[in-house]
C-alpha positions in Angstrom: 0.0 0.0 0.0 1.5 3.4 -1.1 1.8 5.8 2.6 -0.7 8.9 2.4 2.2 11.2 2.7 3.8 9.9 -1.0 0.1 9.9 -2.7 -0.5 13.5 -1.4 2.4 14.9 -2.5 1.7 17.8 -4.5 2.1 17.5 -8.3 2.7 21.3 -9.4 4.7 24.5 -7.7 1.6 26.0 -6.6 0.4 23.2 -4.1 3.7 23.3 -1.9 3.4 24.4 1.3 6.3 25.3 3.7 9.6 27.1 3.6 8.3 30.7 2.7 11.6 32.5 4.1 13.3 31.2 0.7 9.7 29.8 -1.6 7.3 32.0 -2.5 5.8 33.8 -5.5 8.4 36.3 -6.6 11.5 35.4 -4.4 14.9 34.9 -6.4 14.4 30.7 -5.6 10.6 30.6 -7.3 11.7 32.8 -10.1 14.5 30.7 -10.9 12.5 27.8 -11.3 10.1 29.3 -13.8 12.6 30.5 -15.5 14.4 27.9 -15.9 17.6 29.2 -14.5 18.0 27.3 -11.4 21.3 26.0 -10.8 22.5 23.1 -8.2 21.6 23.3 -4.6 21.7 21.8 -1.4 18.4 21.4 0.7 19.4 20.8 4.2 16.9 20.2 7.1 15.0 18.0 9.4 12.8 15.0 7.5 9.0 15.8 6.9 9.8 19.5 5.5 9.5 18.6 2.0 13.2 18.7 0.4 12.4 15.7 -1.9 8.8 17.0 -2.8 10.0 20.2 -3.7 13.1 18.6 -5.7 10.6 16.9 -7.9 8.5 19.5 -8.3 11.6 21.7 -9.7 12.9 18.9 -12.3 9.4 18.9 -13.6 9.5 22.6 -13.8 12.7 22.3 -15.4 11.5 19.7 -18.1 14.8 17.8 -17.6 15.7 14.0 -17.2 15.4 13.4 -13.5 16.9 10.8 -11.7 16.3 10.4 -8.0 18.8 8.1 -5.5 19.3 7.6 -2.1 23.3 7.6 -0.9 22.4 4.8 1.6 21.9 2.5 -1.4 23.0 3.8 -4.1 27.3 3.2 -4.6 30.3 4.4 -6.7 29.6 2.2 -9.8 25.9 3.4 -10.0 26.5 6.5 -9.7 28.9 5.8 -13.2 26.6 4.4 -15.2 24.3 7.2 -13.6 27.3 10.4 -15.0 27.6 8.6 -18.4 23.9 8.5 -19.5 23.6 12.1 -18.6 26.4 13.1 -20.2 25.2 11.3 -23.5 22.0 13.4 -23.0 24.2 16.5 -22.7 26.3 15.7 -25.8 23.9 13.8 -28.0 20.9 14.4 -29.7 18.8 15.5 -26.5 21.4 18.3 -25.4 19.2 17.6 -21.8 21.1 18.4 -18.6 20.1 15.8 -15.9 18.3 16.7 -12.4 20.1 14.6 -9.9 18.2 14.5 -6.7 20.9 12.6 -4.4 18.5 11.9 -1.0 21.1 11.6 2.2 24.1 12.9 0.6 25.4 12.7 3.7 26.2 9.4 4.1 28.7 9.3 0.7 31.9 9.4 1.8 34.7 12.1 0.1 35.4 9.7 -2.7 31.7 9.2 -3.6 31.1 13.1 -3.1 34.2 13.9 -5.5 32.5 11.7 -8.4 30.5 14.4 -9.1 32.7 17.1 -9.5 33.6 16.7 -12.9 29.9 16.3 -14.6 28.8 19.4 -11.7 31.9 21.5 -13.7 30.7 20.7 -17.1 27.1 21.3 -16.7 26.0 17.8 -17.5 24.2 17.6 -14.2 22.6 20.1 -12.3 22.5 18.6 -8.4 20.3 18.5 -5.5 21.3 17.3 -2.8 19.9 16.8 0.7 20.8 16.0 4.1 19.6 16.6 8.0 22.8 17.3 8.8 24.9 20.4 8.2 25.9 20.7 4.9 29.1 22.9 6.2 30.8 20.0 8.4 28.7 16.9 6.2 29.5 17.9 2.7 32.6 18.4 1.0 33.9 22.0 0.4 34.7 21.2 -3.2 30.8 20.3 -3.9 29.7 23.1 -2.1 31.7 25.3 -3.7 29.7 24.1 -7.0 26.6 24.5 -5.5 24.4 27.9 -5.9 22.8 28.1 -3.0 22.7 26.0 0.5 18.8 26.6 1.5 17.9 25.6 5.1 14.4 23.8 5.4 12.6 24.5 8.5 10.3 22.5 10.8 6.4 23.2 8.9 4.5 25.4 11.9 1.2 23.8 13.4 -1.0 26.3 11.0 0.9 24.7 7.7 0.4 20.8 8.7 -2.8 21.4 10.4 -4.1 23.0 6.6 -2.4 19.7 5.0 -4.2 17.3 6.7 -7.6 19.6 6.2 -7.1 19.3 2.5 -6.1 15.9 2.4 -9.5 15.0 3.9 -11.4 17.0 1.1 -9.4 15.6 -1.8 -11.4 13.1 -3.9 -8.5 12.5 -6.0 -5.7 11.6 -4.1 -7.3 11.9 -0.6 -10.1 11.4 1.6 -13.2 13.3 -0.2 -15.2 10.3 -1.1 -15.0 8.9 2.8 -17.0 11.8 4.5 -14.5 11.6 7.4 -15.6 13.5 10.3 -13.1 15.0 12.4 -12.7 17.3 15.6 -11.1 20.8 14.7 -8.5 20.4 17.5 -7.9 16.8 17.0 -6.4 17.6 13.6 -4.6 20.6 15.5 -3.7 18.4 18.1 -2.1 15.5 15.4 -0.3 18.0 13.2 1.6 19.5 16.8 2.3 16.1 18.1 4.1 15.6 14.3 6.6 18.7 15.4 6.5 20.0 11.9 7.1 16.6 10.0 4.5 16.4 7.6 5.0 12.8 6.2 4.6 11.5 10.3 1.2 13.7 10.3 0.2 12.2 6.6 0.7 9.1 7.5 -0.6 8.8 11.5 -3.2 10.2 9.5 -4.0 7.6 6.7 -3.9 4.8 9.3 -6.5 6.1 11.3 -8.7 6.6 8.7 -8.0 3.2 7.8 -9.0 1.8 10.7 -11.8 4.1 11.8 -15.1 2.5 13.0 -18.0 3.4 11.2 -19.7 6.4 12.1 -16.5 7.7 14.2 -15.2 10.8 13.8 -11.2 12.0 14.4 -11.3 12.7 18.2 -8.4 13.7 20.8 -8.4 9.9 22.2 -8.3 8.5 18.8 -5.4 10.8 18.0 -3.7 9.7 21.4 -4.2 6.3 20.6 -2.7 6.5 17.1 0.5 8.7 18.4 0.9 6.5 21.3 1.3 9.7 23.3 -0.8 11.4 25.8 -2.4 15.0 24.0 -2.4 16.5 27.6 0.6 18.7 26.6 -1.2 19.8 23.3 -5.0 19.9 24.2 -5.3 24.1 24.2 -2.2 26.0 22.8 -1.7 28.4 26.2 -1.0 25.6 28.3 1.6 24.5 25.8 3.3 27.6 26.5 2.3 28.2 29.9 4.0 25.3 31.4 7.3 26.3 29.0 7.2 29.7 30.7 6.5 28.5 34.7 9.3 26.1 33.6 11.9 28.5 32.8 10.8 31.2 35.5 10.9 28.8 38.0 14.7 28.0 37.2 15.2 31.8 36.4 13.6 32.1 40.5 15.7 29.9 41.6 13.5 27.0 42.8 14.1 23.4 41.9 11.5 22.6 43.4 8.7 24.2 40.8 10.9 23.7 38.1 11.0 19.8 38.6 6.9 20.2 38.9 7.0 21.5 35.6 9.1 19.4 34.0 7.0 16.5 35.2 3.6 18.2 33.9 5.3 18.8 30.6 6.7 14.7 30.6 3.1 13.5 31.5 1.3 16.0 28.8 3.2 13.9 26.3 5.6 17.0 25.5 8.0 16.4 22.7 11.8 15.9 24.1 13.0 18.5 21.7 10.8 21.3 22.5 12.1 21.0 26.6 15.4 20.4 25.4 15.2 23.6 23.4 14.2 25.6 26.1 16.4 24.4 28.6 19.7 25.5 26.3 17.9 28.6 25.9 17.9 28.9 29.6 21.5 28.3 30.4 22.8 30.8 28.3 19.5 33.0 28.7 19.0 33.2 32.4 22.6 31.5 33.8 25.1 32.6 31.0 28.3 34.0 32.9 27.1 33.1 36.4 28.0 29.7 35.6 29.5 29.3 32.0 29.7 25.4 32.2 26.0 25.2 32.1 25.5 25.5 28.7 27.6 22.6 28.4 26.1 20.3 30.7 22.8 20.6 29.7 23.8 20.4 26.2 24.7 17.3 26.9 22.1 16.2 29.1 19.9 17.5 26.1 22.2 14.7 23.8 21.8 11.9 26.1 17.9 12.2 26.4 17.8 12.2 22.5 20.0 8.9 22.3 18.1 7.3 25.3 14.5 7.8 24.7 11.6 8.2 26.7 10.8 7.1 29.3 14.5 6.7 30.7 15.5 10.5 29.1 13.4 11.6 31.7 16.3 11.2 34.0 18.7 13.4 31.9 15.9 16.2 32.1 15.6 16.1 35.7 19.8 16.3 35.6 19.4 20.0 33.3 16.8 20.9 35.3 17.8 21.3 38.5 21.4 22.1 37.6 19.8 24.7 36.4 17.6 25.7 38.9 20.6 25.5 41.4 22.8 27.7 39.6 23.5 31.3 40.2 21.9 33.6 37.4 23.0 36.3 35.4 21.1 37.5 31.8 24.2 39.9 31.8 25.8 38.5 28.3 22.3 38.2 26.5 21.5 42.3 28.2 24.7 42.8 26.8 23.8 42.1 23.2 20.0 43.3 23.3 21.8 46.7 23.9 24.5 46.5 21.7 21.7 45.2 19.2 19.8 48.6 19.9 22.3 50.7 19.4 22.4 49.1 16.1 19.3 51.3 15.2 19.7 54.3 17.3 23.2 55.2 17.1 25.8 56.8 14.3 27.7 53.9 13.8 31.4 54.4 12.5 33.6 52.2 11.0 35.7 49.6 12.1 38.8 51.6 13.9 41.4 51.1 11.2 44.1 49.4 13.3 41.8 47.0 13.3 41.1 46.0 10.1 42.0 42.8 8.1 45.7 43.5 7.0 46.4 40.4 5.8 46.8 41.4 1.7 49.0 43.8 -0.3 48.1 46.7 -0.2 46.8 46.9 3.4 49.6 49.2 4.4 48.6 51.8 2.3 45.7 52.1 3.0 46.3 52.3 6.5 44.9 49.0 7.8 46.4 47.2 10.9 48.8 50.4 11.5 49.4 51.0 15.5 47.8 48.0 16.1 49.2 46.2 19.4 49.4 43.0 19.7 47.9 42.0 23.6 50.1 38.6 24.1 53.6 41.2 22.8 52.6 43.1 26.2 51.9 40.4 28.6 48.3 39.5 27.8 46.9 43.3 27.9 47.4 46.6 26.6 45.1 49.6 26.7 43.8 49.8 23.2 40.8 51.2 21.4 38.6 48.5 19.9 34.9 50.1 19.9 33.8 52.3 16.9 34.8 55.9 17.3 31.4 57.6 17.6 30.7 54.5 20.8 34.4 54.6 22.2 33.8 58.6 22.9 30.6 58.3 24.4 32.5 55.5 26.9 29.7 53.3 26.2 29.6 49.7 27.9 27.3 47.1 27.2 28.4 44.0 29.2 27.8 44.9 33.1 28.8 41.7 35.1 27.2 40.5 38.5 28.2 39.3 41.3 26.9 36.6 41.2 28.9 32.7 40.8 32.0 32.2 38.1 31.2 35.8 37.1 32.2 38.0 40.3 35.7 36.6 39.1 34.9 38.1 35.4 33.8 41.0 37.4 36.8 41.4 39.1 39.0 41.1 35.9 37.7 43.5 34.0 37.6 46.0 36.5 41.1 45.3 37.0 41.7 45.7 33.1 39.6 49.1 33.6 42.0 50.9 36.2 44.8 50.0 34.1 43.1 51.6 31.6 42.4 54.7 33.3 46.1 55.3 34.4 47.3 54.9 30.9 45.1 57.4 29.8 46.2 59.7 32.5 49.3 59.2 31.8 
């Protein structure tokens, strides 16, 4: 049986839903595609965003020969025969240049990337690739340098799957519109938040309980539940979602373990996704402990890591660990204060150049033009010198954005820089 999520995929540009920071009418991306000019890319995001729907959709746009693999299966000597027949298309009779949609281009090692190098240069392929993992540390340099454009896919919001699963319902060609399935408005809301933005695990939870739906039944919140294996607590009205996220993270910003492990627990039992908590618990670290205690970040990173390889229920544990580290910890919002002003100034301020000593002076030529003159080099002078190093419009107005607490690893910050400040200030006395 073909999954719901392939037969609803949608068949022309128009019908794609998702991804409107780069995709939609009149952007550089959908212009390029209708007029033919698009060039290779790389489509690089989580699974369920529609990277292969929308690489289809562009080599029928395209009118080219298309040929989709996977780099899990697919090896060396198919990708060969794959490069020749294309470039017979290119030089022969056809003078076609082949769409190659490579799924998982990840997991081709340097050789296997480097096989397409040579057809990428001629123009006898033009190459799609995607991956869930960066591109930057997953791809080689020489394929991306090839590439047009990297475009980062992004997890499809609760409004975009929710509308999906409405339509698929209603379709009587490819979907549901000949069933007269009944349904419960937030049940569908409730499925496409439980999917966190995959739309192929919302498609098909989707298509099998319509399958299997008694007679006369409509789409409920326990029939939902039941098919997601998860409790819809977490997800039956959209403020508590985010109510329990905030008492979470003002409960650790207050200091009490106590609440914040109450939280945490209301969030595990609602059936909250791991990811979401994880999210907002690195927020947190830097947010509302940053400098106080700078190895927090770290910890609960990897707290965050070990839930993700464990699992529920036993990631639980690893939760509880963030948590209350967390929650222990001295706090300071100093470093993120630091850049909300700095980000203001941004927009209020005359803003003046880069002070020239500086500047990059690493090319011919720099000298000249006065870049990297004067400038001192802090380990030369023992680790420090008294230097400019904000703009000059900022620097005069002795503007500081970064104000330290007291408070944990960061009184000894504190104390540094004030320390750096008097010697600063007898310098420029002197």
């Amino acid at each position: 049986m073909i999954p719901l999520s392939t037969k609803m995929r949608p068949s022309k540009l128009s019908e794609f839903v998702g991804q409107t920071h780069f995709m939609f009418e009149g952007s550089l991306f959908y212009n390029s595609i209708r007029n033919k000019s698009f060039d290779s890319a790389i489509f690089f995001g989580p699974p369920g965003t529609g990277k292969t729907t929308l690489a289809r959709l562009i080599a029928g746009e395209l009118d080219s020969n298309f040929v989709e693999i996977n780099a899990s299966t697919t090896g060396t000597k198919e990708l060969k025969v794959i490069l020749e027949n294309a470039s017979v298309r290119f030089y022969g009779l056809q003078k076609e240049t082949t769409v190659l949609y490579v799924d998982e281009v990840h997991r081709w090692n340097k050789l296997q990337q480097d096989s397409l190098l040579k057809a990428l240069e001629e123009g006898i392929i033009k190459f799609i690739g995607s991956t869930t993992e960066n591109p930057y540390f997953s791809v080689n340099n020489a394929i991306i340098s090839r590439v047009r454009n990297i475009y980062e896919f992004k997890r499809l919001t609760t409004e975009e799957v929710t509308g999906i699963l409405k339509r698929t319902i209603i379709d009587t060609e490819k979907g549901f519109g000949g069933l007269d399935v009944k349904y419960d408005e937030d049940a569908l809301r409730i499925l496409a938040d439980m999917s966190s933005g995959d739309c192929r695990v919302a498609l098909d939870t989707l298509g099998f309980i319509v399958d299997n739906l008694e007679e006369g039944k409509q789409i409920d919140k326990a029939i939902v539940a039941e098919a997601m294996q998860q409790q819809t607590t977490f997800y039956d009205k959209e403020e508590d979602k985010y109510n329990l996220l905030s008492a979470l993270q003002k409960s650790v910003r207050g200091s009490d373990p106590h609440a914040a492990i109450h939280y945490l627990a209301r969030l595990i039992d609602g059936g909250a996704d791991l990811n979401m908590i994880g999210r907002r618990l690195m927020v947190m670290a830097s947010e509302d402990i940053g400098m106080a205690y700078p190895n927090a970040i770290s910890i609960v990173t990897s707290c965050i890591q070990a839930a993700q390889m464990i699992g529920f229920p036993e990631a639980r544990i690893n939760l509880a660990h963030a948590t209350v580290l967390l929650a222990s910890c001295p706090k300071s919002n100093a470093a993120n204060e630091a850049l909300e002003k700095a980000m203001a100034d941004l927009k209020r301020r005359k803003i003046s150049d880069v002070p020239s000593h500086l500047m990059d002076a690493h090319y011919g030529g720099a000298s000249k033009l006065g870049r990297g003159l004067d400038y001192k080099y802090p380990h030369a002078y023992g680790g420090y010198v008294t230097q400019q190093y904000l703009p000059d419009y900022i620097y005069k107005e002795g503007v500081k954005y970064y104000e330290p607490t007291s408070n944990g690893s960061e009184a000894a910050f504190k104390k540094y820089l004030e320390e750096l400040e008097k010697i600063d200030e007898r310098n420029n006395k002197g």
